[in-house]
C-alpha positions as CSV (number, residue, x, y, z in Angstrom):
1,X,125.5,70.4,33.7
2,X,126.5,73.6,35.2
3,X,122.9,74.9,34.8
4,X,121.0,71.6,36.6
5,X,124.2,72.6,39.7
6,X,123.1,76.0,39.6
7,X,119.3,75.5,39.2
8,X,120.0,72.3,42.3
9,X,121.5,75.2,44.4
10,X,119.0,77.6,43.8
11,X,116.1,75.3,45.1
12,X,118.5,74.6,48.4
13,X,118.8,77.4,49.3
14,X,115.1,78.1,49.1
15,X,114.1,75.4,51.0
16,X,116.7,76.3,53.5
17,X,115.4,80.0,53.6
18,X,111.9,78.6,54.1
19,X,113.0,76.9,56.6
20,X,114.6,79.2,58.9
21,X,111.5,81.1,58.6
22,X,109.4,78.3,59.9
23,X,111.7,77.8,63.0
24,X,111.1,81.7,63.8
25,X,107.6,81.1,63.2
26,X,107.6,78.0,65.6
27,X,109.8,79.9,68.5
28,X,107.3,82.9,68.2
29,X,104.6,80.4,68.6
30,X,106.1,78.9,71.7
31,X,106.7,82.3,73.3
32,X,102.8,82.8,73.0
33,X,101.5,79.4,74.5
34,X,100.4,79.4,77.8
35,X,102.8,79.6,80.7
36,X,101.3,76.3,82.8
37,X,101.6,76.7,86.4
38,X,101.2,73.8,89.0
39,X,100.1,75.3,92.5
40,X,97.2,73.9,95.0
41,X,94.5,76.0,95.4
42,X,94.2,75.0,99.1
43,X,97.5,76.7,100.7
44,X,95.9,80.3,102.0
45,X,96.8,82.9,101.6
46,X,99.3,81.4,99.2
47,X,97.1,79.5,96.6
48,X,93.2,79.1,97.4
49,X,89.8,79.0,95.7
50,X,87.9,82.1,96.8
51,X,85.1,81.0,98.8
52,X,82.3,83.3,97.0
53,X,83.7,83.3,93.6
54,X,85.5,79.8,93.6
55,X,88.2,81.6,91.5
56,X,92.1,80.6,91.9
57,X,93.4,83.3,94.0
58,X,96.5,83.4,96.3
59,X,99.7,85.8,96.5
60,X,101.6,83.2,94.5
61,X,98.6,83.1,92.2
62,X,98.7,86.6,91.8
63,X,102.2,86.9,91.0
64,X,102.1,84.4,88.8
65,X,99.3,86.3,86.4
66,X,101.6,89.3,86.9
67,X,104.4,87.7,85.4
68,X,102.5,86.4,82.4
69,X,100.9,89.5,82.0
70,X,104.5,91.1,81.7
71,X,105.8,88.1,79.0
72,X,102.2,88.8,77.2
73,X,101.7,85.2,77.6
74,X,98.2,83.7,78.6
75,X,98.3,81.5,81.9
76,X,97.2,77.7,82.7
77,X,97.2,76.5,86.8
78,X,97.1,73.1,87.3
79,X,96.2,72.2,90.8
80,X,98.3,69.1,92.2
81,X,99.5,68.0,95.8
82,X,103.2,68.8,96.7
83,X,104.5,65.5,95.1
84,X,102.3,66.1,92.1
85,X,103.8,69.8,91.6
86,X,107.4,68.9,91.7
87,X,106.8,66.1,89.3
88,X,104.2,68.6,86.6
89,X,107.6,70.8,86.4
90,X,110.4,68.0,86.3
91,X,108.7,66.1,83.5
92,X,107.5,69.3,81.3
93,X,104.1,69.2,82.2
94,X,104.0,72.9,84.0
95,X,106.8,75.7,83.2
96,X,106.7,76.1,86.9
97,X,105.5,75.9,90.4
98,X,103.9,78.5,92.7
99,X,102.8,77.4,95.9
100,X,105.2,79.1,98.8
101,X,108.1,77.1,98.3
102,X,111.2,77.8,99.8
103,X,114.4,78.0,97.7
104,X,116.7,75.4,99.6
105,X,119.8,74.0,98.6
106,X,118.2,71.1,98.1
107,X,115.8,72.1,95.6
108,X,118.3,74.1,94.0
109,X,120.0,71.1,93.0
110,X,116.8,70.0,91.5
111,X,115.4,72.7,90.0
112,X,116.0,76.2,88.9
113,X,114.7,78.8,90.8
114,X,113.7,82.4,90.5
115,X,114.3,85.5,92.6
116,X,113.1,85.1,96.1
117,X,109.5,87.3,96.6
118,X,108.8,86.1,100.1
119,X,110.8,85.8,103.2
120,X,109.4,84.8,106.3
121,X,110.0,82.0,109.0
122,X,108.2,78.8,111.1
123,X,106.2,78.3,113.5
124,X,104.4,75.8,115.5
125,X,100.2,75.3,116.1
126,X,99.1,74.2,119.1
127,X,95.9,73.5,121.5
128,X,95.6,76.6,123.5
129,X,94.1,75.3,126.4
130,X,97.8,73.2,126.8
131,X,99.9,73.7,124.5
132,X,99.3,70.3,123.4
133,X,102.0,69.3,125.7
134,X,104.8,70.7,123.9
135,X,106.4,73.7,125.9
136,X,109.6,73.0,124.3
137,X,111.8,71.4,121.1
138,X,111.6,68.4,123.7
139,X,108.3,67.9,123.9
140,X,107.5,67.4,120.3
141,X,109.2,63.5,120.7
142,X,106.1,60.9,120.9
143,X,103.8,64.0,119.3
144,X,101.3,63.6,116.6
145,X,102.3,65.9,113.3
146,X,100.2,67.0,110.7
147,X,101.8,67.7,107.3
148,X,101.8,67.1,103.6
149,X,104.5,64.2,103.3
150,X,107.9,64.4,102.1
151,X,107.7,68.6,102.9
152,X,110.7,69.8,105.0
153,X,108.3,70.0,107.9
154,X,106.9,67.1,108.2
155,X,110.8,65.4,107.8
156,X,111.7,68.0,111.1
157,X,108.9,66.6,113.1
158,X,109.8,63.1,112.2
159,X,113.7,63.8,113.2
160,X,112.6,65.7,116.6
161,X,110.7,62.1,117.5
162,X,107.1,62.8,116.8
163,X,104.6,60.3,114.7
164,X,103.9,61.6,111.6
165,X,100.0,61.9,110.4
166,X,100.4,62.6,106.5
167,X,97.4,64.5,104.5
168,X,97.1,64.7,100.5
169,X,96.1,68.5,99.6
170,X,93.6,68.5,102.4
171,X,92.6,73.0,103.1
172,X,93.5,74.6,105.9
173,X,90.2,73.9,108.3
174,X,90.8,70.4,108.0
175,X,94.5,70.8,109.8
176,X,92.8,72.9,112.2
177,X,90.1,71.2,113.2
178,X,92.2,67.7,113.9
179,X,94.5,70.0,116.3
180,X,91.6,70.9,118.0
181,X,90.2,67.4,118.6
182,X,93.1,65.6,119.5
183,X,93.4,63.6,116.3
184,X,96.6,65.2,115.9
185,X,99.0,67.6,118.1
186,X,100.6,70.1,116.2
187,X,101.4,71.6,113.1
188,X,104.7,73.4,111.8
189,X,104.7,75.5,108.8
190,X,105.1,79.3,107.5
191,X,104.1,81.6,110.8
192,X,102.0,84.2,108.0
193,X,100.2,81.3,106.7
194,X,99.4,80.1,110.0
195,X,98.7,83.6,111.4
196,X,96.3,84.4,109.0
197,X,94.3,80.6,109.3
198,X,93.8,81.3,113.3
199,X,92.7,84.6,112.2
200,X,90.2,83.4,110.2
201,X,88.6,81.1,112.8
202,X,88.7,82.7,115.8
203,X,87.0,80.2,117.8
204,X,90.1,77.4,117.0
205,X,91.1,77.0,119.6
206,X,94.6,76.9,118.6
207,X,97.7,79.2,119.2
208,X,101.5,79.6,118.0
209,X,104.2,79.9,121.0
210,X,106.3,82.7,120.0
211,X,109.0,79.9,122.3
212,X,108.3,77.4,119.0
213,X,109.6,79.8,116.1
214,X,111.8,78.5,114.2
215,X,113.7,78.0,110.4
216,X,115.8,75.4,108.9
217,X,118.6,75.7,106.8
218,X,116.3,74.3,103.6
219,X,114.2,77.4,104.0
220,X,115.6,80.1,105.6
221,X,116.3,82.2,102.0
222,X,112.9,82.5,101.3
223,X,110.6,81.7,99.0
224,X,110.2,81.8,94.9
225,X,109.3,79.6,91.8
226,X,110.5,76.3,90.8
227,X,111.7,75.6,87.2
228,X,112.8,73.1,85.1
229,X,116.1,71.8,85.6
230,X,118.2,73.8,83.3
231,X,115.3,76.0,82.2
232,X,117.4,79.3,82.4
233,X,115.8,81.2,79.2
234,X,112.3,80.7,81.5
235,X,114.8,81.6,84.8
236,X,115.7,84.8,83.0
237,X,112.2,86.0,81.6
238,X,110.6,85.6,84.9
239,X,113.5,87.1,86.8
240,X,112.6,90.1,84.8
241,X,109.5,90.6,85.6
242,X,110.0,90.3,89.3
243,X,112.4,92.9,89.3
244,X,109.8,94.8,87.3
245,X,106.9,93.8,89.8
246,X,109.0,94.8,92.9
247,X,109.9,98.2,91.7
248,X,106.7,99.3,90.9
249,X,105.7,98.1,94.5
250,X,103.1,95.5,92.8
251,X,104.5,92.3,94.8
252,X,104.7,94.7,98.1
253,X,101.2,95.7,97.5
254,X,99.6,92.3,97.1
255,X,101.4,91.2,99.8
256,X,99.8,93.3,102.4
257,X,96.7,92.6,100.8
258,X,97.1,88.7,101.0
259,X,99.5,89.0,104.4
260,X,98.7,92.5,105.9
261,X,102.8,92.7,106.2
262,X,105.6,93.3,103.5
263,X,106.9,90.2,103.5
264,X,109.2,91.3,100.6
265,X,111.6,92.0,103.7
266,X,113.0,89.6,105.7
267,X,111.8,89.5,108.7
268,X,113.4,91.0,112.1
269,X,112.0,88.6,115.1
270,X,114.5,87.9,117.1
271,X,115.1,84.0,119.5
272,X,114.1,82.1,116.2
273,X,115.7,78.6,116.1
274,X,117.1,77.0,113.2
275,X,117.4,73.6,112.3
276,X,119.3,71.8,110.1
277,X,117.3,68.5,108.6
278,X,119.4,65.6,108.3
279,X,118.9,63.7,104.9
280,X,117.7,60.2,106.1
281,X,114.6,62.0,107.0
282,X,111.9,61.7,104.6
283,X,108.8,62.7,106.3
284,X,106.7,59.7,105.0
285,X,107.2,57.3,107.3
């Protein structure tokens, strides 16, 4: 009897040895997959599609493939709208998203969230031949915003009064154009983004009142990467390499090639408003 026990006990603890080994072997495994990223590929300079090569670039994007490259991990982008981003990384679907988003308090509640590698702030575009009418936060009531629905932008111009005129991942010269023709009367969003879209067509006819800067308090600590919920091992691996990325000087670097500023620092215009978005504003209606 004693030898069947000790012969019993021998084959346990094989089978539990053999079985540690495979759970290494799995973890190893899952530290090589992909890292799957949701993004756009129409927010420039943020996340675009090159328009010679057609290749996913951006300074999000680039990041992005920086950090892999650091974790040795291959990388995946999966190109949704806003809504479709924020549900890829609740649900498991992408690790993360990378597509300028701000690191409010709200999302923070929602998500976890890596260092900041952007700061910046808001600003408004607007017919140049009139402003569109709006020489003032007053003006914008009765206005005709264009915006991705549900952003924190698109729920400001709804609370300052205007009518809301929602797009689904729609590029940049489609916004601009609309301006232009009257179809709609303004759009708020990131002043670098918009900057760099009036820059590249020169003939829009469109400008940014340095009187209409502004930030609210959902976006005003800058911008980073959106995690799971709870995902702190990802959190802490990508952290890493940040800190990594800025010390080298990569991130600064890529940002004055995609920005032609450092937008690592925060920035130091002065008379910029800031809002505070009350929550019944959703920015779909």
């Amino acid at each position: 009897m004693n030898k069947k026990i000790k012969i019993f006990s021998a084959l346990i603890s094989i089978l539990a040895f053999t079985a540690i080994i495979l759970i290494g072997c799995t973890k190893n495994n899952d530290s090589k997959k992909p890292l799957i990223v949701a993004t756009s590929g129409t927010l420039y300079p943020a996340s675009y599609h090159d328009s010679k090569t057609n290749k996913l670039v951006g300074y999000d994007i680039e990041i992005a493939r920086a950090v892999a490259k650091g974790l040795d991990r291959k990388i995946e982008f999966k190109e949704y709208n806003v809504d479709g981003q924020l549900t890829a990384v609740k649900t498991g679907k992408a690790d993360f998203a990378a597509n300028d988003f701000n690191i409010s308090p709200t999302r923070q509640k929602k998500f976890t969230t890596s260092t900041v590698y952007k700061y910046s702030f808001n600003s408004v575009m607007v017919r140049a031949s009139d402003n569109s009418g709006i020489n003032s936060w007053a003006d914008i009531k009765g206005k005709k915003a264009a915006g991705e629905a549900g952003t924190g932008y698109q729920r400001l111009a709804q609370q300052l009064g205007a009518t809301l005129v929602n797009y689904d991942n729609v590029s940049n010269d489609v916004y601009l154009r609309d301006v232009k023709n009257s179809k709609t009367d303004f759009i708020m969003n990131d002043y670098y983004l918009q900057s760099l879209a009036l820059k590249a067509m020169p003939n829009s006819g469109l400008t940014l009142p340095s009187n209409l800067y502004f930030n609210t308090e959902e976006d005003k600590s800058g911008v980073g990467f959106l995690m799971q919920k709870g995902d702190t091992k990802l959190q802490k691996q990508v952290n890493e390499q940040l800190k990594k990325l800025k010390k080298d000087g990569t991130i600064k670097k890529l940002s004055e090639k995609y920005y032609g500023a450092d937008v690592t620092k925060k920035p130091t215009v002065k008379n910029i408003h800031t809002f505070k978005i009350e929550s019944k504003y959703d920015g779909r209606q």
